[in-house]
N, C-alpha and C positions, 0 to 999 in steps of 0.2 A: 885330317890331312887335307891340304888346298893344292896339290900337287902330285905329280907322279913321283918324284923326289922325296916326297915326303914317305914315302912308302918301301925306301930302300930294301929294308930286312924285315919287310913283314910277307908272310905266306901268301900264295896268292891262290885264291880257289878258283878251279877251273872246270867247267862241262868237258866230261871224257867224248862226247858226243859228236863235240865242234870240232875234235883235233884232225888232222888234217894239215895239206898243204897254206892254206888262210892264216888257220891255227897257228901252224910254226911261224909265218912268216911275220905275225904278230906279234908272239912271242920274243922273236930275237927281235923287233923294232923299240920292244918293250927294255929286254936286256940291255941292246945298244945304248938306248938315255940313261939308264937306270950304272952300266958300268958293270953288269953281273948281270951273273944267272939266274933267273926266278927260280924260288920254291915254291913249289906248287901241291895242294892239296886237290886231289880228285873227287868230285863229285857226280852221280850218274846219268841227273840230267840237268836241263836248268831250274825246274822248280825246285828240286835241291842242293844246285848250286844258291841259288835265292834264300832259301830257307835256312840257308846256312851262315847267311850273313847275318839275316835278321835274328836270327840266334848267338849271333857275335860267334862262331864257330870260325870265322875268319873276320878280318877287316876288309879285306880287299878281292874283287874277282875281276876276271877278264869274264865279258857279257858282249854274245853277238847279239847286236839289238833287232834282229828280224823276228824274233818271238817276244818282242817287248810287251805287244798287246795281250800275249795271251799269259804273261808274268803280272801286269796288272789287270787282270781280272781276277788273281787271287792278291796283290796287291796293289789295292787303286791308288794310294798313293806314294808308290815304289819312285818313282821323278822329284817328288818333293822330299821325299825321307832318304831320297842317298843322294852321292854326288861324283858327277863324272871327273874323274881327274887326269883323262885325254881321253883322245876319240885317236882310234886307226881304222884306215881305211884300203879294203884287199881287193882290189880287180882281178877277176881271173879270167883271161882271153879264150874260148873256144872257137873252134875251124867247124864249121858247118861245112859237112862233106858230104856230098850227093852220092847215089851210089846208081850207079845205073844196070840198067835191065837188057839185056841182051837175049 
């Protein structure tokens, strides 16, 4: 696959861990290109979400890359053996509220 496109009707493996408001909103960003709904296979975390690709268990995952370091240290070369086929990106705004002391 050179594309997200290319991956229309293949499952997509997901960390149950990550889901969440990000998660979802990923998800449908993902749907929206794609014209449908992913299938998703669950996984419980990301080392076996990982494990599970490397084992062709799936072709495809959705991967929040802030544990990328600690996914290659059991795969150092996880960046050269796969391939991104887009990047989303999830801001989530929080309100810093002071609380005061009376």
């Amino acid at each position: 696959a050179k594309a997200i496109d290319d991956v229309v009707n293949q499952e997509f493996g997901i960390d149950i861990t990550q889901k969440g408001n990000a998660f979802n909103a990923i998800k449908e960003n993902i749907e929206d290109k794609l014209g449908q709904a992913l299938v998703t296979k669950e996984y419980v975390d990301s080392p076996s979400l990982v494990s599970a690709l490397y084992n062709k268990e799936c072709n495809v995952i959705i991967l929040n890359t802030a544990g990328l370091s600690d996914i290659e240290e059991t795969y150092p070369n996880f960046k050269t053996e796969t391939k991104v086929l887009d990047t989303f990106e999830h801001i989530t705004k929080t309100e810093n509220k002071r609380s005061e002391e009376r």
